[in-house]
N, C-alpha and C positions, 0 to 999 in steps of 0.2 A: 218645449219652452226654453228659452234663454235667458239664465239667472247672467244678471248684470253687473252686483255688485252687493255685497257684505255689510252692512253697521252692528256695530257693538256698542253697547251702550250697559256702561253702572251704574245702579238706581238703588238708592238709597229710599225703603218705606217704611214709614214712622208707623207705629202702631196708636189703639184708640187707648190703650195701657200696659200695663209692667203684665209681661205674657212669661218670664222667666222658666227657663228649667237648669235642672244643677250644673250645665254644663256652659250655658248659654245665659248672658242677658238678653233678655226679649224686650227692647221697647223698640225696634228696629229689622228690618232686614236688610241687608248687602248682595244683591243679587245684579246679574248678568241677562241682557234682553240680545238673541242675536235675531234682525234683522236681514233677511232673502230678499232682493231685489230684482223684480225679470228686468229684461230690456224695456226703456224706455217709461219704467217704473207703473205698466198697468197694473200688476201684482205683487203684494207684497206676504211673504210669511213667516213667521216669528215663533221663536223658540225661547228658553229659559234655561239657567242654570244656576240654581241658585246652592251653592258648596257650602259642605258643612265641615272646617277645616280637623276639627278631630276627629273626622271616621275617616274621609278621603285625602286630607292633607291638601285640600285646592283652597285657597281664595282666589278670590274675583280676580284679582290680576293676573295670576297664573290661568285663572280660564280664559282670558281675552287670550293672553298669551297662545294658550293652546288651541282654541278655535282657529285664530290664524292661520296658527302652522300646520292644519288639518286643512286647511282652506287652501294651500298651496300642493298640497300634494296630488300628485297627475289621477290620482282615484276619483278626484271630488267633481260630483256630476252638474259644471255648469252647463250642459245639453242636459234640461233633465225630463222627461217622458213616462217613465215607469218606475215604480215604487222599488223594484227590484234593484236600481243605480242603485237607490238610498241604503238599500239591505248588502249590498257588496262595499260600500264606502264603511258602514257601520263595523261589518267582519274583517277589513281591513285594518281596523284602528288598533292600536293594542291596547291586551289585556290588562288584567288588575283592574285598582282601585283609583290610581293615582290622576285619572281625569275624567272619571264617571258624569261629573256636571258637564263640562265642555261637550263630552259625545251625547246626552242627556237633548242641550242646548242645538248642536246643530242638527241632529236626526227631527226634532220637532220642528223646526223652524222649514226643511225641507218637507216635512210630510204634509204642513201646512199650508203653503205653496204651492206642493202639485196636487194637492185635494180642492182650493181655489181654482186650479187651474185646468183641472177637470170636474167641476161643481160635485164633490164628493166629501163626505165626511170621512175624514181617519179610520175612523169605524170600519170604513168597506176594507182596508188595507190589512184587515189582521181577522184568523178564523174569529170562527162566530158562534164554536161548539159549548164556549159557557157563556154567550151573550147575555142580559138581564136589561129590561127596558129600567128597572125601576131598581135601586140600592137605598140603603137608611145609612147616614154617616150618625157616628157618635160624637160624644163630645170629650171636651179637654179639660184639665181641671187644672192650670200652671200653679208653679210655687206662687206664695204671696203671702203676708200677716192674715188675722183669722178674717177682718173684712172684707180684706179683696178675694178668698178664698168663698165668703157667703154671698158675695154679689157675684161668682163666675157660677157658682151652683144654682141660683136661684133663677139665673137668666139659662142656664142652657134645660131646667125645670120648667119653665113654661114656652121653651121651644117644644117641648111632647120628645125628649131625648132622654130615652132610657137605659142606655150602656154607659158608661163614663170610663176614662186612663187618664188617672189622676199621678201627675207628675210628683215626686217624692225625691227628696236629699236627704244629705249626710246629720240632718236635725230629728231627731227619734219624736221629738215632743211635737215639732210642726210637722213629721209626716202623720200621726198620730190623730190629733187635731184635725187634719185636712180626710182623712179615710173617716174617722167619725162624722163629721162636719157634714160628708157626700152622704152618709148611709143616713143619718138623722132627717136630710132634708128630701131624700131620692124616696127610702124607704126600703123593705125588703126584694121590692120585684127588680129593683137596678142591677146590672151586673154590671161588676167593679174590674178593669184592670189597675196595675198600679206598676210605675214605671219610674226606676230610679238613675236611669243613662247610665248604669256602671260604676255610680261612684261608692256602691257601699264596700265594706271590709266584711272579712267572714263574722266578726263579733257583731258589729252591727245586723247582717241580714237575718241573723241567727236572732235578733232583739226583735225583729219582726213579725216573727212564726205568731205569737199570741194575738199579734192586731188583724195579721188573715185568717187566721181561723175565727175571731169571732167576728170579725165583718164580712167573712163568706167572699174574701176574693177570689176572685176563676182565675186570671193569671196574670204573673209577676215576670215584665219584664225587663231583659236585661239586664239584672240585679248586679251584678260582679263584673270583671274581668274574667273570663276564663282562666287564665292564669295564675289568679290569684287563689292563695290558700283558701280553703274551707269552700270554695267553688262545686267539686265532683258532692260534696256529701250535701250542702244544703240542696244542691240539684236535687238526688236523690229522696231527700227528703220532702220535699215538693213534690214529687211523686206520689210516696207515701202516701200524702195527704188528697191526691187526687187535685192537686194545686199544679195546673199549663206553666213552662216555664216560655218564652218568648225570645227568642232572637233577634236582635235589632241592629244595634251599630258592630254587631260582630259579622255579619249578613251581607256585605257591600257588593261580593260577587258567587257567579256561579260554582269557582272554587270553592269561596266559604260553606255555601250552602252544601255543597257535596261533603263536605269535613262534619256541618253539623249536623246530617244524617247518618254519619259513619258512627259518631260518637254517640248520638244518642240522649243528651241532656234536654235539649228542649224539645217540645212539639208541636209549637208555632215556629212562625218564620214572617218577619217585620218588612215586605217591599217594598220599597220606595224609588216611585219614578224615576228621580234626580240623582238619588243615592245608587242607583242599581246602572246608570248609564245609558238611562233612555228606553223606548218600547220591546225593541227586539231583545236587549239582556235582559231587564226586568220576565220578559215573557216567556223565556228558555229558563230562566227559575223557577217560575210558579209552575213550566210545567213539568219540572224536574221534581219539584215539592209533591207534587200531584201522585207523582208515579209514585213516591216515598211511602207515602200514607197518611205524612204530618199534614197538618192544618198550615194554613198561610192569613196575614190581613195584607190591605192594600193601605198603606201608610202614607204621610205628608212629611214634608219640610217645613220646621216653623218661619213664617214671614213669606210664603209664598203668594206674588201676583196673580193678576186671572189667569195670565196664559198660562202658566203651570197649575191651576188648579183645575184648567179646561182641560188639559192634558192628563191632569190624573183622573180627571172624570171618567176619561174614556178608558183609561186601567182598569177603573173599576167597574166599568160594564160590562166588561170584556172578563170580569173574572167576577160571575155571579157565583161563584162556590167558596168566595173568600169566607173566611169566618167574622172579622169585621172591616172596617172604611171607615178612615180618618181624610180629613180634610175638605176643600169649599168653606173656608173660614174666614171669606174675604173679606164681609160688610162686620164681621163679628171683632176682625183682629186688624182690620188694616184703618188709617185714619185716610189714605186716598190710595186711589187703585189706580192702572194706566188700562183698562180694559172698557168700554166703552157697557158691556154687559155685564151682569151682578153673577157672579157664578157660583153666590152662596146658596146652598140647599136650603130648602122648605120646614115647613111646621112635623115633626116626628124624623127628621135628618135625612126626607126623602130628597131624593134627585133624580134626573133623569137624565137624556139624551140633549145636548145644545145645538137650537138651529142654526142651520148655515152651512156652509164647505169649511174644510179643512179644520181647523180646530172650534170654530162654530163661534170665535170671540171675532170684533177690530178691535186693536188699537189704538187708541187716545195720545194721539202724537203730539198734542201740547202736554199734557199731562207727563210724557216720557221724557220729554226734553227738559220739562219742567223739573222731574224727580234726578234727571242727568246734571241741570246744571250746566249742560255744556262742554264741560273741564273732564268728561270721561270716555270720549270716545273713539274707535279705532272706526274705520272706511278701508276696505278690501277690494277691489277691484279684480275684474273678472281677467287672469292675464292674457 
């Protein structure tokens, strides 16, 4: 197959409300759509990158940026035939953090492509030793006053969702409120994470111990900076208690994760598609986590489109042994989608396998140019 030619496009998606966490306002996403072009445009296939600029340091500009110039280099397979181009262009790219979306963005967009282009889903392109037809996603519980916080519980309570990771900041009295609020309305069979992005201080995480131990939270993640005082002993302490501590925005790469098995503080590990740089690094983690002994979840990006949420579908099939699945939040958090399919999960946070080749969505090309605007985008040609 002869990829013909490149579009990039930023897409601005409104959400249906204030989806906030301490790090982020959520009424909104800023996200990156790269469009595959074969010759003569029979097929077309799409990838995402949607940067979250305090873990990896990318915004959307710097990913178009970087897609480009990935796009020029003599590696990049516009002859493309066999998945294996895409696995040599990906180990070619370099390491780190510092453009996990862009490689994220263009590895999807080509596996979706030659999976069209050989009527195959993604699925066939990666083992199949923890395959799962069937996964349950949890739910989310964002910052908000105590209303919006009882109208997010109350609706992911009569989806039939009974894990919750309830978002938590630097306000002791509204994280306080919001863990009661879940347990009052969930009941004792929920299990609770709770998840504060890092912004607490050792005085604060330490103000916490009394609200998990009497609402029975199973694990607290990414509570700190690691660097930060009172870090090694509340870990420990957590322990103690038989309280998971969680990895998350400290997790971006294979390095990371090899340090936070060395060290020993947490025993999850937070993967996220986009955040980890796409199938094959994401996948050399979890099966590094594997070998470890620690637990792993398959994780989202807030404000992600369908095509990334069809793309972490397929992560999380492909990892029936996660301990939990976030994400498919698209009819729940988005006010319009560019995907033509809904690839929000079901009643009890099932999901499954999406028909079709390649990532199993189309595209809604009014809707993309629509949420573009026009005023965003780059065109690559095949040189």
């Amino acid at each position: 197959m002869r990829i013909q030619e490149i579009n990039l496009y930023r897409i601005i998606l409104p959400f249906t409300g204030d989806f906030s966490i301490s790090r982020l306002k959520g009424v909104s996403s800023d996200t990156v759509v790269v469009e595959v072009v074969s010759d003569r445009g029979r097929i077309k296939g799409y990838g995402e990158g949607l940067p979250v600029q305090f873990v990896t340091g990318e915004t959307p500009e710097n990913v178009m940026e970087t897609v480009r110039h990935f796009a020029n280099r003599n590696s990049f397979p516009w002859e493309l035939n066999d998945v294996f181009q895409i696995w040599d262009l990906i180990d070619s790219l370099p390491g780190g953090k510092d453009h996990n979306a862009a490689i994220c963005a263009i590895e999807m967009a080509l596996l979706d492509i030659l999976g069209k282009s050989q009527n195959k889903s993604i699925i066939e392109y990666f083992p199949s030793d923890f395959y799962t037809d069937i996964i349950c996603y949890g739910g989310a519980i964002t910052l908000g006053n105590r209303e919006r916080i009882i109208e997010i519980c109350q609706m992911i309570r009569d989806l039939g969702i009974n894990h919750l990771r309830i978002k938590l900041g630097g306000n002791f009295k509204q994280n306080k409120y919001a863990v009661e609020t879940a347990r009052l309305i969930f009941g004792g069979e929920c299990e609770l994470r709770i998840d504060p992005n890092g912004v607490w201080d050792r005085d604060l995480a330490f103000k916490h111990i009394p609200l998990i131990q009497a609402y029975n939270v199973k694990v607290v993640e990414e509570p700190m900076i690691k660097s930060d005082p009172g870090f090694t002993e509340f870990a420990a302490t957590m322990k103690d208690m038989d309280v998971m501590m969680m990895a998350c925005e400290s997790a971006p790469t294979l390095e990371d994760v090899e340090e936070i098995i060395r060290e020993g503080y947490y025993q999850v590990i937070n993967i996220k598609l986009c955040r980890s740089g796409g199938f094959r690094r994401s996948l050399r983690m979890v099966e590094r986590i594997r070998k470890s002994g620690l637990s792993f979840q398959i994780g989202c990006t807030l404000g992600e489109s369908g095509i990334l949420s069809a793309a972490g579908r397929v992560l999380c099939l492909l990892c029936g042994d996660a301990m939990y699945y976030d994400g498919s939040y698209d009819e729940f958090l988005l006010k319009e989608n560019i995907t033509r399919e809904n690839v929000s999960f079901g009643y009890g946070g099932e999901a499954g396998p999406l028909d079709g080749p390649g990532l199993g969505v189309e595209v809604n090309m009014q809707s993309l140019e629509r949420l573009c605007n026009g005023s965003s985008t780059i065109s690559i040609t095949r040189p």
